[in-house]
C-alpha positions in Angstrom: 40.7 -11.7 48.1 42.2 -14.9 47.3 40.9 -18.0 48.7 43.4 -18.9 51.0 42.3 -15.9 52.7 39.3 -17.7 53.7 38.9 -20.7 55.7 36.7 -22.4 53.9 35.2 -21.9 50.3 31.4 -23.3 50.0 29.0 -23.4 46.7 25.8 -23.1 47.3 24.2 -24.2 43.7 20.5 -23.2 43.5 21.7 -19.7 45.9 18.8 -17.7 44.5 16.1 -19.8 45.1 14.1 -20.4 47.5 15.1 -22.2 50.0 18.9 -21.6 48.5 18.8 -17.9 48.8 17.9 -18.6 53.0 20.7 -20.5 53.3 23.0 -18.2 51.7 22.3 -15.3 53.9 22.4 -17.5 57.1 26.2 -18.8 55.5 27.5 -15.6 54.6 26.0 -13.4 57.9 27.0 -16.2 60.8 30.9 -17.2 58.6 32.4 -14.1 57.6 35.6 -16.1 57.7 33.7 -18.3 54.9 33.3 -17.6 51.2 30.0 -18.4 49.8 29.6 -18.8 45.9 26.3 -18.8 44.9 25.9 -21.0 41.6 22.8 -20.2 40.1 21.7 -20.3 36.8 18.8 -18.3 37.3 15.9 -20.2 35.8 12.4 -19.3 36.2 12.5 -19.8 39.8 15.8 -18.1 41.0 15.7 -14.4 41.9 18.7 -12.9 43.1 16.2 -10.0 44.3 16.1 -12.6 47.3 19.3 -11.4 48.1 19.6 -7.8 48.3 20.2 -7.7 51.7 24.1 -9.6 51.8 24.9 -8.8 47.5 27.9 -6.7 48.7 28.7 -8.8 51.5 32.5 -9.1 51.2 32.7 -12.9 51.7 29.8 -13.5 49.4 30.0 -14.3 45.7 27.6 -14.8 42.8 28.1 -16.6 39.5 25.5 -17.5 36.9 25.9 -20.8 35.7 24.0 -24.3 34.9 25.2 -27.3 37.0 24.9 -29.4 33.8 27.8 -27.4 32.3 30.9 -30.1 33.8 33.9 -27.5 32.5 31.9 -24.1 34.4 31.3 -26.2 37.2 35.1 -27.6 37.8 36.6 -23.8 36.4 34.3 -22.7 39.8 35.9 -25.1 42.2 39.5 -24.2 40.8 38.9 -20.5 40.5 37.8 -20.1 43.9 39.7 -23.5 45.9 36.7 -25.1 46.9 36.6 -27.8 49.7 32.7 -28.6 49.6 29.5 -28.4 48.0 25.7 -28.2 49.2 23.5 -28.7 46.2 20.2 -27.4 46.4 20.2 -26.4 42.3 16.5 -28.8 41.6 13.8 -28.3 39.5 11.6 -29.1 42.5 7.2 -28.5 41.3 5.8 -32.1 40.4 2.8 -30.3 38.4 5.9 -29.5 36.1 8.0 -32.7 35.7 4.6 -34.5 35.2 4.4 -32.2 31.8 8.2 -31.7 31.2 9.9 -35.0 32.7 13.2 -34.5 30.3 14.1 -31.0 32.2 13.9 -32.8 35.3 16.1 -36.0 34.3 19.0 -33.6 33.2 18.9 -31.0 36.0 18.4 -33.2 38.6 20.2 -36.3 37.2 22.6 -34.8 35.1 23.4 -31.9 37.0 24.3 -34.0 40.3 26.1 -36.7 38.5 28.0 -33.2 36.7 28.6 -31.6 40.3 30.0 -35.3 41.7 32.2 -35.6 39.5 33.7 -32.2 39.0 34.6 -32.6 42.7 36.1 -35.2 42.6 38.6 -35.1 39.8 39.6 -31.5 41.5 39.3 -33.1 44.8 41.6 -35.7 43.8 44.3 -33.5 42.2 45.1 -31.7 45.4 47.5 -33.1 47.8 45.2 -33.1 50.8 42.7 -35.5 47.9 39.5 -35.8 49.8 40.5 -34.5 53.3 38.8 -31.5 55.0 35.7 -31.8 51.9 32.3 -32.8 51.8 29.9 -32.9 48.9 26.1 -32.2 50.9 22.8 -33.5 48.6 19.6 -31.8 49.7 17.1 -34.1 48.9 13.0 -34.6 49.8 10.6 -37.1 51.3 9.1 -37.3 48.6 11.7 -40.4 47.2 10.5 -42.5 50.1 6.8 -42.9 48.2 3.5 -42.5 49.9 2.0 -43.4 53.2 -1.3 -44.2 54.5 -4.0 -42.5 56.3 -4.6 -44.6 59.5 -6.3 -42.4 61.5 -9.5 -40.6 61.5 -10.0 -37.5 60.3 -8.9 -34.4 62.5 -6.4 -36.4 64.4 -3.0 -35.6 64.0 -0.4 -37.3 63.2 -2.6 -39.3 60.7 -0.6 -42.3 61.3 1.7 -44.8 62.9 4.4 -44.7 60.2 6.6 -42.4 59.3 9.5 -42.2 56.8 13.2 -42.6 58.6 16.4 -42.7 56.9 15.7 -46.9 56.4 12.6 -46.4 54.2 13.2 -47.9 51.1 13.0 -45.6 48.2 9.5 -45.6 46.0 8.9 -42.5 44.2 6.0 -42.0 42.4 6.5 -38.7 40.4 9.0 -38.0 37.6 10.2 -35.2 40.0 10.9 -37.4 43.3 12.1 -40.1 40.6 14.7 -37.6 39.6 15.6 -36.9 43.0 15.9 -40.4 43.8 18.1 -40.9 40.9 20.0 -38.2 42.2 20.8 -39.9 45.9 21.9 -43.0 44.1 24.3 -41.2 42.3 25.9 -39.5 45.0 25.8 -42.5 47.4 27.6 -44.6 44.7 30.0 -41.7 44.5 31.1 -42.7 48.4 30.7 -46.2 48.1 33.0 -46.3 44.8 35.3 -43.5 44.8 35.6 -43.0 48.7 33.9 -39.4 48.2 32.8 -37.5 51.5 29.3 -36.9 50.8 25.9 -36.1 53.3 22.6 -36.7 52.3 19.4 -35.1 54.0 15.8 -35.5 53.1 13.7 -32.6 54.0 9.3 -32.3 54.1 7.5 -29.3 52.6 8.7 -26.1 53.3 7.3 -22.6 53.4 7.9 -19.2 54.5 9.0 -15.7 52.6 10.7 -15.9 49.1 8.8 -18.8 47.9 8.2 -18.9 44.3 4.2 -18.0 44.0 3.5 -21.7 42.4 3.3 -23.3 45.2 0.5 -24.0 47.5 0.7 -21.3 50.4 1.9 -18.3 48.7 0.0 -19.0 45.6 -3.2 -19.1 47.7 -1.9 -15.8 49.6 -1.6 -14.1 46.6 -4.9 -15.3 45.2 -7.0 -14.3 48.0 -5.5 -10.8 48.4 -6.9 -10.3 44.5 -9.9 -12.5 45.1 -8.9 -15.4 42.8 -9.8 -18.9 42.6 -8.3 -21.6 45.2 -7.5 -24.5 43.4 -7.5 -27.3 45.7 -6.9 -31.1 44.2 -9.3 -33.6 44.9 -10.8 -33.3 48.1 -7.9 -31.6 49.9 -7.4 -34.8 51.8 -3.8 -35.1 51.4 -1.5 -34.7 54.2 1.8 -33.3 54.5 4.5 -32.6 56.9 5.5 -28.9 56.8 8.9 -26.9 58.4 9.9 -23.2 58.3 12.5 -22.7 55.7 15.1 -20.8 58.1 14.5 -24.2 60.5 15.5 -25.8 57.2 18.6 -23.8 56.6 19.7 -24.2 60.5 19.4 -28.1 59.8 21.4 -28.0 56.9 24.2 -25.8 59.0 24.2 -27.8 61.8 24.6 -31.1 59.4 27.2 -29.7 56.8 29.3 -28.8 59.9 28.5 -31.7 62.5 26.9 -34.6 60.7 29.2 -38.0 59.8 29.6 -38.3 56.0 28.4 -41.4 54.6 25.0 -40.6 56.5 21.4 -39.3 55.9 19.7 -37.2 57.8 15.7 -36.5 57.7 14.5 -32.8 58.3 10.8 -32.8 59.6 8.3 -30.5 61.3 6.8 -33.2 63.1 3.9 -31.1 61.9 0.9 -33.1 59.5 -1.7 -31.3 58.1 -4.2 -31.9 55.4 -4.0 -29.3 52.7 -7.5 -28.3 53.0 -7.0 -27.7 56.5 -3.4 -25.6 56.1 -6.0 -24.0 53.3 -8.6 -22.6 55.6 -6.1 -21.4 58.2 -4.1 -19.2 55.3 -7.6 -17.6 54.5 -8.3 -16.9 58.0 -4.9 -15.9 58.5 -4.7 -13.2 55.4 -8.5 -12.2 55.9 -7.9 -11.0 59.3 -4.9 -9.7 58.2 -6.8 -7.7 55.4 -9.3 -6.2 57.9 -12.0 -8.9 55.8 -13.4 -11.4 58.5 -12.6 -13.9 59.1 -13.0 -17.0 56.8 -14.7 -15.2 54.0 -12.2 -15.9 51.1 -13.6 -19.6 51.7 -15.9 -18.6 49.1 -12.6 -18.6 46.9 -12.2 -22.5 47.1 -12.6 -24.5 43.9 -11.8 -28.2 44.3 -10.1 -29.6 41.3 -9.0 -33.1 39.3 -6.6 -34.2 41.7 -3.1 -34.3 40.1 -1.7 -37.8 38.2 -0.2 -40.1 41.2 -0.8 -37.8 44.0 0.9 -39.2 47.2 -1.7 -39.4 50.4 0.7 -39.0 52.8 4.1 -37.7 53.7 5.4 -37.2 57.1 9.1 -37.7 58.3 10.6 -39.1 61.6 13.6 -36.5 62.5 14.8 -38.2 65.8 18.1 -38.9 64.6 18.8 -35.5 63.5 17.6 -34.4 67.2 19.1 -37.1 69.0 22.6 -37.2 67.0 23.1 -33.2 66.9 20.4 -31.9 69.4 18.1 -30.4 66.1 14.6 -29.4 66.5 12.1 -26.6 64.7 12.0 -23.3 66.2 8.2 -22.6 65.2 4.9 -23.8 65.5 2.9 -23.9 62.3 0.4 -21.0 63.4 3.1 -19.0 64.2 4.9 -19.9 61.0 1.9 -19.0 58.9 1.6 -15.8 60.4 5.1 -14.6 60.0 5.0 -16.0 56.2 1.3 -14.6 55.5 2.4 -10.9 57.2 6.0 -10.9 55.4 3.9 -11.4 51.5 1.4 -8.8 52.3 4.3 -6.8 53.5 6.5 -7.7 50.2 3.8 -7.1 47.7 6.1 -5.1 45.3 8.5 -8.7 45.5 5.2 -10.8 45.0 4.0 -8.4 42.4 7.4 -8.4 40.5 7.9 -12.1 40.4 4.2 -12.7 39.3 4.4 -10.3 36.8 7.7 -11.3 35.6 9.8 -8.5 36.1 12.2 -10.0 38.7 13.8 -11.2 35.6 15.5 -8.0 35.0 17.1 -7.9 38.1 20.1 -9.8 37.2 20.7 -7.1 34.5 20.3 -4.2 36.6 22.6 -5.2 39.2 25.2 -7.5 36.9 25.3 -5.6 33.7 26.1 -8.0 31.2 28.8 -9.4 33.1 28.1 -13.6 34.5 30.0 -13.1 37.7 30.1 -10.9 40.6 
């Protein structure tokens, strides 16, 4: 098909990730009048095994490449007429950009400064220029800093504060520093160039597909083979966590009703102190297991806690509610359980991408060919 036979034509860069590969299927399933590119360039953490399900999907399309590549990026938005962009494409895990700050500068930097301004030199060489477009920057809480702990322990939320779209920017990681660099870049792209652009600001998400680094499928995995929990510090440090399809419905709802020029934040409403979201994924898998309850606690091992460690993160969503009527679908406990039952029922996928073998899936399925 050509692309005028769709009515809009949408990259998705980062598609086979995590939290990219859920809002691929939600595109391509609920648009089939949309075609969804998929720009991935399939790094340790994208699996297009996430995908199985919508690979043949008629208004889907897949094409490997790196969004610091400026000619493969703007030969994309020709080849295939595109009128927006949501960039989820991030080297995301903070244990990581604390030992490899460089990859993060120039995937995160570079390749959002690359993606801004391939679209708009080919935004600005059609006749319609910037009308009917959008460019749509998924970002974290984790730019706004840290927060305090002002409450006692076991009362949640831990605090009177919370980040909103006015909080100034502090980030204390080379990651969230990259991602911050990254929102300057695309609000100076609007503010200079006149580029329609969206920012959102999400908390910690989990749920099925996850890559096994981080914290909740890592410790699923580790308890079903009765490995260490590593927990930093004292587990004391409190997050805000949402469902990643509650994610991917915020991100739809935004990229088709939210003002450009404006940020929205994406939160759970929903703090919780790792040691505590800890012990309720060890009950949760050890019931699951037939083990009783609470008997993997053995498993914990408290650790150094990691260089600049934010206390607290925890994000105030009304706008997103009030302005577009937003709100997560899920409780946490109910979240945990459909995320600990769909790993223990994915074990070959949790076996493959620990093992490494996921890698050959582009192969099998792509031959040696980059596109699809």
């Amino acid at each position: 098909m050509s692309g005028q036979q769709f009515r809009r034509n949408i990259i998705v860069t980062g598609g086979a990730g995590f939290i990219g590969s859920h809002l691929v299927r939600l595109l391509v399933k609920k648009y089939p009048e949309y075609r969804i590119i998929n720009v991935d360039a399939l790094t340790y953490a994208g699996n297009l095994a996430n995908l199985k399900d919508i690979e043949n999907c008629d208004n889907y399309v897949f094409r490997k490449a790196d969004v610091t590549d400026f000619e493969a990026m703007r030969r994309i938005m020709e080849d295939f007429h595109v009128d927006a962009i949501i960039h989820l494409a991030a080297e995301s895990h903070v244990d990581r950009s604390i030992k490899d700050p460089f990859i993060f500068a120039k995937t995160n930097v570079l390749g959002t400064l690359t993606l801004l301004q391939a679209s708009k030199e080919y935004w600005e060489s059609l006749p319609e220029k910037f009308d009917g477009k959008l460019y749509y920057q998924v970002s974290t809480d984790e730019v706004y800093g840290a927060l305090e702990l002002t409450r006692p322990d076991g009362e949640a939320p831990y605090g009177d504060e919370f980040f909103t779209e006015q909080t100034r920017y502090a980030p204390h990681s080379p990651y969230s520093a990259s991602k911050a660099s990254a929102d300057h870049f695309v609000r100076a792209f609007h503010d200079t160039y006149g580029l329609p652009v969206i920012i959102s600001n999400c908390s910690n998400n989990y749920g099925p597909y996850q890559f096994p680094e981080k914290l909740i499928p890592l410790f699923i995995n580790n308890i079903r083979h009765g490995k260490p929990l590593p927990v930093y510090g004292k587990g004391e440090n409190v997050r805000d966590w949402l469902y990643v399809e509650d994610h991917a419905r915020a991100i739809d709802l935004i990229f088709h009703r939210g003002t450009p020029g404006e940020t929205y934040n994406i939160g759970g409403f929903n703090e919780w102190k790792n040691i505590d979201i800890v012990r309720l994924v060890i009950r949760t898998v050890d019931r699951m297991l037939g083990r009783k309850e609470g008997e993997s606690e053995r498993l914990i091992t408290f650790v150094t806690d990691r260089a600049g460690h934010d206390l607290r993160y925890a994000i105030d969503s009304s706008k997103l509610h009030d302005e577009l009527g937003w709100e997560p679908s899920l409780q946490f406990e109910e979240g945990i359980e459909k995320t600990v039952r769909w790993y223990l029922d994915n074990q070959e996928w949790l076996d493959n991408v620990t093992s490494g073998e996921y890698e050959n899936y582009y192969a099998r399925f792509y031959g040696d060919s980059d596109t699809h």
